[in-house]
PyMOL CGO cylinders between C-alpha atoms (Angstrom):
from pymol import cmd
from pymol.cgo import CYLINDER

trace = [
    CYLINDER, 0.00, 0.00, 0.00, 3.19, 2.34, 0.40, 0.3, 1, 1, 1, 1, 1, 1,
    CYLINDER, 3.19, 2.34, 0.40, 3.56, 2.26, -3.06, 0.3, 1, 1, 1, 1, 1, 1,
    CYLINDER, 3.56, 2.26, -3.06, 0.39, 2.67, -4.02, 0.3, 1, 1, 1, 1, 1, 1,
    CYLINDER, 0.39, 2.67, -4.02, 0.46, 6.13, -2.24, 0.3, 1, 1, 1, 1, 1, 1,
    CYLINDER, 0.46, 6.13, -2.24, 3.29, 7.13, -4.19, 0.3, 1, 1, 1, 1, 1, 1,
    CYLINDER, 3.29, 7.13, -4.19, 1.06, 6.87, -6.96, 0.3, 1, 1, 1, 1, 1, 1,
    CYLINDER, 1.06, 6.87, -6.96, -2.03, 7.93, -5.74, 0.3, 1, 1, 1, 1, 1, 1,
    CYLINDER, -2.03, 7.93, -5.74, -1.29, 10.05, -2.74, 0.3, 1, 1, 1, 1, 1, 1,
    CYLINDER, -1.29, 10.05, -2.74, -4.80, 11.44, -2.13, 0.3, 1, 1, 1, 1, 1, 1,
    CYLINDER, -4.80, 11.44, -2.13, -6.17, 8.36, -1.09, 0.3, 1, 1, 1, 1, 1, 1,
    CYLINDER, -6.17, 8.36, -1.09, -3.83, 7.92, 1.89, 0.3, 1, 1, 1, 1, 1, 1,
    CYLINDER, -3.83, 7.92, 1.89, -3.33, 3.99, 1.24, 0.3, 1, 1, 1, 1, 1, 1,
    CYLINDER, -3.33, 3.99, 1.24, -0.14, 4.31, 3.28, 0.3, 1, 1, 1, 1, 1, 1,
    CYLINDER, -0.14, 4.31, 3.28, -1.77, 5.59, 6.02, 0.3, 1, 1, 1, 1, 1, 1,
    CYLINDER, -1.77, 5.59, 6.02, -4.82, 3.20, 6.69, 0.3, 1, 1, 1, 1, 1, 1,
    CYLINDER, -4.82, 3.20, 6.69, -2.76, 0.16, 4.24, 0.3, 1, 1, 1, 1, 1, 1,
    CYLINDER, -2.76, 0.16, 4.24, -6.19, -0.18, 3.05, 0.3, 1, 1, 1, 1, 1, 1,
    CYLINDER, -6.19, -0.18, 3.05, -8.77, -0.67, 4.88, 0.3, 1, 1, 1, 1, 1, 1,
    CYLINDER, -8.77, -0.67, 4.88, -11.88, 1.59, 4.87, 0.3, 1, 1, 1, 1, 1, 1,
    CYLINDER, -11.88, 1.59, 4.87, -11.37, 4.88, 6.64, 0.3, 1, 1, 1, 1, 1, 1,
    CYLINDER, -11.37, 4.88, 6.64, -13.54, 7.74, 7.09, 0.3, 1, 1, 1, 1, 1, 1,
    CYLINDER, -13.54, 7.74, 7.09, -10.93, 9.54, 4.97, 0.3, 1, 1, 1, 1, 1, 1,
    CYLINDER, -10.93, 9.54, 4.97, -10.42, 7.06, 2.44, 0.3, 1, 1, 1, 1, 1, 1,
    CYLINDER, -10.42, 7.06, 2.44, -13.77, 6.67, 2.12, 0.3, 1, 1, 1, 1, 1, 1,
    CYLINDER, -13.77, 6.67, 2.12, -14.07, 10.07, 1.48, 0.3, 1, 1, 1, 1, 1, 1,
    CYLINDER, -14.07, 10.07, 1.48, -11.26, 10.51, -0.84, 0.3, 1, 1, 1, 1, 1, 1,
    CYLINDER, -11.26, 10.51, -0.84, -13.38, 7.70, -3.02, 0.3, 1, 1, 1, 1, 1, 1,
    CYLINDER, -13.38, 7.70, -3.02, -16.47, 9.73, -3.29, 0.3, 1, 1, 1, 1, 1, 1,
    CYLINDER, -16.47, 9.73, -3.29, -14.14, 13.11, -4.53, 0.3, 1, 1, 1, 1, 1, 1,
    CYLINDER, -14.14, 13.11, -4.53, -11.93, 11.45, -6.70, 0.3, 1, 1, 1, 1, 1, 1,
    CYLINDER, -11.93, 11.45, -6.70, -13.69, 8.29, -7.50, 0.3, 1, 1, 1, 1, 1, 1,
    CYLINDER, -13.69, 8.29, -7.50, -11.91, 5.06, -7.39, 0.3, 1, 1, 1, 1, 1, 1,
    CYLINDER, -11.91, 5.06, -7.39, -9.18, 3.23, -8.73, 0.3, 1, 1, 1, 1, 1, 1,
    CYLINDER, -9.18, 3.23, -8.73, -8.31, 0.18, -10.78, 0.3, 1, 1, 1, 1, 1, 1,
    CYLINDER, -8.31, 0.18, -10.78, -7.35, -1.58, -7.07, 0.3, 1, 1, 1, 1, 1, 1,
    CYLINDER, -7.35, -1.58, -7.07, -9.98, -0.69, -5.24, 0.3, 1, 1, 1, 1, 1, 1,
    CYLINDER, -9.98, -0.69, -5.24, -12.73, -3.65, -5.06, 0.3, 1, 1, 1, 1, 1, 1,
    CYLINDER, -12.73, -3.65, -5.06, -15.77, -3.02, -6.31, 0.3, 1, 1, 1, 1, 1, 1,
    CYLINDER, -15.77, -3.02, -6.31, -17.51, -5.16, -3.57, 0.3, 1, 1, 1, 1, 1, 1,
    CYLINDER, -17.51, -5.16, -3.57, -16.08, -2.26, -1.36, 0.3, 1, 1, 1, 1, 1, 1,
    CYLINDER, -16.08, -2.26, -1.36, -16.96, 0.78, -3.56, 0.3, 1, 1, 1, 1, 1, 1,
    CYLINDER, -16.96, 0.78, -3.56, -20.62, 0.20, -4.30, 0.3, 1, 1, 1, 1, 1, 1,
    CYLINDER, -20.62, 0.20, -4.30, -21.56, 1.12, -0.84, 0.3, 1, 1, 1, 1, 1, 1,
    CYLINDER, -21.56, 1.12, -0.84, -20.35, 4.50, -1.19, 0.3, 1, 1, 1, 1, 1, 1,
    CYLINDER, -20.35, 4.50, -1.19, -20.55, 5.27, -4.79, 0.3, 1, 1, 1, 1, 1, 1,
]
cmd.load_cgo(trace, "trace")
């Protein structure tokens, strides 16, 4: 996930190694998600 927030730094992946934080979660519904993110785990916020 370290890496990943390299890449895509406004997601904070390093921070919560990614499970589903408040900020995360929020960072989804502004920038909308990613090719890793699951889509089991999106659908309930987008």
């Amino acid at each position: 996930m370290v890496e990943y927030d390299k890449v895509m730094p406004e997601y904070g992946f390093a921070g919560h190694k990614g499970y589903g934080s408040k900020e995360h979660i929020e960072a989804i519904k502004k920038y909308g998600p990613t090719p890793i993110h699951r889509k089991t785990f999106i659908k309930k916020f987008i």
